[in-house]
N, C-alpha and C positions, 0 to 999 in steps of 0.2 A: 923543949921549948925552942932551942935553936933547929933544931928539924924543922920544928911547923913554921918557921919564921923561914928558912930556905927555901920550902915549898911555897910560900904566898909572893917571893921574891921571883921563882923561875915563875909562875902563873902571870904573872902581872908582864915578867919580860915577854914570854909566848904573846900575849895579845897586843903589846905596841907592834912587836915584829911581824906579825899579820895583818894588824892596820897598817902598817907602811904599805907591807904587798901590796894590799888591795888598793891602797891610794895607787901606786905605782902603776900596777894595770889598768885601774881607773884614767890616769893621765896617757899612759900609750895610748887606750883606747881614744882618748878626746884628741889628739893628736892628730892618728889616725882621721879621724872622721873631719876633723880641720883640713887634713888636705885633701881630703878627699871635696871638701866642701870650696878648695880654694880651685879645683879643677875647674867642680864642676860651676863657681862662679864665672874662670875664667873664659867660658861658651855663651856668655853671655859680651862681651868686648872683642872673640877671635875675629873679628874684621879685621880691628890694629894688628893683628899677631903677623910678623913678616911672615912671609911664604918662601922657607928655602929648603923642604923636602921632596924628594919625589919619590910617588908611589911605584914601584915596580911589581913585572907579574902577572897584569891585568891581563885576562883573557878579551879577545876579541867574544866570544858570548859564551853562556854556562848553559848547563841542564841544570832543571830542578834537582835537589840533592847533591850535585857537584860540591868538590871542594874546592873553598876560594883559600890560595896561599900568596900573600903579600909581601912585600918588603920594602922597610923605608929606608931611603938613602939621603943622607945630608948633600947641599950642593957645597956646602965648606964643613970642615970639623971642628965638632961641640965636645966640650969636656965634659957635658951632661950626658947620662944615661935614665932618664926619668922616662918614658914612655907613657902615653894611651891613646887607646884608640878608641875611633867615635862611629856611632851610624845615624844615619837620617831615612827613614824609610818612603817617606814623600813630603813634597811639599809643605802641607799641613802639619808635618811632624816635627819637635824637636830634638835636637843632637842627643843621641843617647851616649853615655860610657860604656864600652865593650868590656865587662868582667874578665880577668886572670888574661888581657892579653897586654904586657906593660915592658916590652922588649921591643926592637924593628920588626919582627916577626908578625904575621898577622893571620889566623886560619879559623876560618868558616866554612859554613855550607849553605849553596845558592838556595836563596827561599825567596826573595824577593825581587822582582823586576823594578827596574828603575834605583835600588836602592843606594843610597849614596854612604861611603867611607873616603875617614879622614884619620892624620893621625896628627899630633901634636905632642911636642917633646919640650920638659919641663926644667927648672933651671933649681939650684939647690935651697932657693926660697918660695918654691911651687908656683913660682909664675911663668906664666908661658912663652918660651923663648921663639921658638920658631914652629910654625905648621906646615903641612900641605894643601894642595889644591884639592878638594874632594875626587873623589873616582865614582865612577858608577857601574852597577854592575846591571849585566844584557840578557836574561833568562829567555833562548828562545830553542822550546822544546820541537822543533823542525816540524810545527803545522801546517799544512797544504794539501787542505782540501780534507785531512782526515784528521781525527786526535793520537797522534805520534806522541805524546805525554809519556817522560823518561821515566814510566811505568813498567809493571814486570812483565807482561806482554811485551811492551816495543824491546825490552832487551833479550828477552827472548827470542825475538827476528832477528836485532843486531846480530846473538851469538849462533843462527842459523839453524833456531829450530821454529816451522812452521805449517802449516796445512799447503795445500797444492791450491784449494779454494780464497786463501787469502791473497795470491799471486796478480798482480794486472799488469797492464802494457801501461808504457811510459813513454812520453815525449824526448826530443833531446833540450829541451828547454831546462828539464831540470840540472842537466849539468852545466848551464850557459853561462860563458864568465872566461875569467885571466885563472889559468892555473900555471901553481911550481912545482917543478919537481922537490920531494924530500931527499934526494938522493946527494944532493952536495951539500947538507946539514948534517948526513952519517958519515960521509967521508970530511966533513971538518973537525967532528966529532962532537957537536951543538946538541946531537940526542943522545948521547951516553948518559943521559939522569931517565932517560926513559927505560931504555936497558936496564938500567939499575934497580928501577922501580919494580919492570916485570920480572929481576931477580929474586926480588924481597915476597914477591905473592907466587910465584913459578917454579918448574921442576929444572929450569937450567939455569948458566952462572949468566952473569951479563957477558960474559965476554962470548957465548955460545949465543946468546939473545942477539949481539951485535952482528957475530957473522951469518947468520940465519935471515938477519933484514940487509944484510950487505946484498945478498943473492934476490932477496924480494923487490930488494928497491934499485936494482941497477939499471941504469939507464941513459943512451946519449941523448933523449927528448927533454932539455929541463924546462921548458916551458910548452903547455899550450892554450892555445884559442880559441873558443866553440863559439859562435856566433849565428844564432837561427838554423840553417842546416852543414855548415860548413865548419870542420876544424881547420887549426893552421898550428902545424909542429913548427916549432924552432929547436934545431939541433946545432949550437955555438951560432955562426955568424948567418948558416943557412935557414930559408924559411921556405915550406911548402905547407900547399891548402888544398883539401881538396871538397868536394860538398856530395854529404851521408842521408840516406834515408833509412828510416825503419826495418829492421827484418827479425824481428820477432823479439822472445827470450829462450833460453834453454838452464834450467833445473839441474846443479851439480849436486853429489851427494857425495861428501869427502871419508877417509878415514878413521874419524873420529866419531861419524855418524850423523854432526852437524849439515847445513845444505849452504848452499850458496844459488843466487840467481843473475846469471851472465844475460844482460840485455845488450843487444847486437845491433851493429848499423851497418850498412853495405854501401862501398861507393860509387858515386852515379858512372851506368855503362858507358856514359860518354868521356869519363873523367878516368881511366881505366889505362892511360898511358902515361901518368904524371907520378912523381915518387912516393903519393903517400900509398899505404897500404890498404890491400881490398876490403878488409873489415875490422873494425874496431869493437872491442868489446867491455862490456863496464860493470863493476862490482863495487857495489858501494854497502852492504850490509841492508841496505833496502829491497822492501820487494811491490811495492807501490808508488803512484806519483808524488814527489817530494822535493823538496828542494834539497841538493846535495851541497855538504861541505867539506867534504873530499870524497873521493873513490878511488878505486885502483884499476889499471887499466890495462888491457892485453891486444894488440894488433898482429896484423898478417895476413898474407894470402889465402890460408887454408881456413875455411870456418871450422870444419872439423876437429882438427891439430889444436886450433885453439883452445879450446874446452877440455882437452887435455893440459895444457901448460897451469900449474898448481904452483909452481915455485919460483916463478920468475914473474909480478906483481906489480912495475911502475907505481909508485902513489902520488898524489894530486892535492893540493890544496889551496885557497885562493891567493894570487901572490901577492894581496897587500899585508898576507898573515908573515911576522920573522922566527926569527928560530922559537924565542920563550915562547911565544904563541901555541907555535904549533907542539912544544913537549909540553907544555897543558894542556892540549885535547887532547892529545894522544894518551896521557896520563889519566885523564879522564874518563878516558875507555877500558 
């Protein structure tokens, strides 16, 4: 009798102690969804919310597919670590929450043109202490005049495999603009996360990746000027210009099997005693009219000799881009 009396004692204990559980989870869960519910209240009042975040990161523009990697930076320090982050995809639309992204950190992938992010950093009674300024992101798949859509085709041309039929002549319009040299970013050491990256997907370490583009990107040109037909080097305090017309393209076939397409200008006979060089040569991983946003570039006397030089690569890119800029395209590539 006392047996079956200790058995109805532990069955009875078993079932209070499993209802507490499930109250228990029951109330984390409601908890949970309370602040979740107090966030996303709080998107309806973030006008009042101060502004003392900034977004870092942002690329000057993405391809389709790119990844977007953010970071927020307080303008004074919070003893909160609450994070989320928000998107708007246009006007008409409202703030969404970004799921599992609740750290400074912030990583996506470009799908939307125009798309606006935000982040907002929480206090330890889920009210919103301070925000950011939205960002927006710039999807522009380099269209002109063709559909260049960061498809497996165009990467296919990028990485220099193409037909001889796909090839045309090109203006020097498409490279017109304010270019920098990248070469005083490796020697400050601003692109060491790029090295680092082609470490992590490549067969050499970064520190081989690094002296490998020490040699590609050396250069006393850190800036030039293309301007309708005429460049203008600046080498430190000196400037020379001289004005190029068209002389054709020439078809490289490297090493590895891949191609490259060297489009060439010549400078006018009459300009033929001033310091720039007799021809200038341009590789940009295009092989059509486009608008470039960097290339790499090769000068000199000899057209010939040129089209031989493989390892020594000047690079170029527009100079209102800074350093993060430019190790996210590159990182991108």
């Amino acid at each position: 009798m006392k047996s079956s009396s200790f058995k109805w004692v532990g069955a009875i204990a078993l079932v209070v102690i499993m209802a507490a559980c499930q109250d228990a989870t029951t109330t984390e869960e409601e908890q949970g969804e309370s602040s979740s519910e107090n966030h996303e209240n709080e998107l309806d009042h973030d006008q009042n919310v101060e502004e003392g975040i900034v977004i870092q990161g942002l690329a000057d523009h993405y391809h389709t597919g790119d990844a977007i990697q953010l970071t927020a930076e307080l303008d004074e320090e919070a003893e909160y670590d609450h994070w989320h982050w928000y998107i708007k995809n246009d006007e008409e639309s409202e703030w969404e929450t970004v799921p599992n992204q609740e750290s400074t950190n912030f990583s996506s992938e470009a799908t939307v043109d125009g798309q606006e992010i935000k982040v907002i950093l929480f206090d330890d009674e889920h009210e919103a202490y301070v925000q950011s300024v939205p960002v927006q992101i710039s999807i522009d798949d380099h269209e002109h005049g063709h559909s260049h859509a960061h498809d497996e085709e165009s990467q296919k041309i990028y990485e220099g495999y193409f037909e001889d039929d796909q090839i045309e002549d090109r203006t020097l319009t498409d490279w017109t603009g304010d270019w920098q040299s990248v070469y005083p970013y490796l020697q400050s050491g601003e692109l060491d996360e790029v090295f680092a990256h082609k470490a992590e997907h490549g067969d050499m370490t970064e520190e081989e990746y690094k002296d490998y583009y020490e040699i590609g990107y050396e250069t006393d040109v850190d800036r030039i000027v293309i301007d309708d037909h005429t460049f203008t080097f600046f080498k430190g305090d000196e400037e020379h210009s001289g004005e190029y017309s068209y002389d054709g393209y020439e078809v490289l076939t490297y090493e590895k099997g891949n191609r490259g397409v060297r489009y060439i200008f010549k400078l006018a006979e009459d300009e033929e005693t001033n310091e720039m060089p007799q021809y200038i040569q341009f590789s940009d991983h295009s092989i059509f009219p486009t608008e470039a946003f960097h290339f790499h570039l090769y000068w000199g006397d000899d057209r010939e000799a040129l089209l031989d030089e493989v390892t020594n690569w000047p690079t170029y890119y527009p100079s209102e881009m800074d350093a993060d800029e430019i190790t996210h395209e590159m990182i991108a590539h």
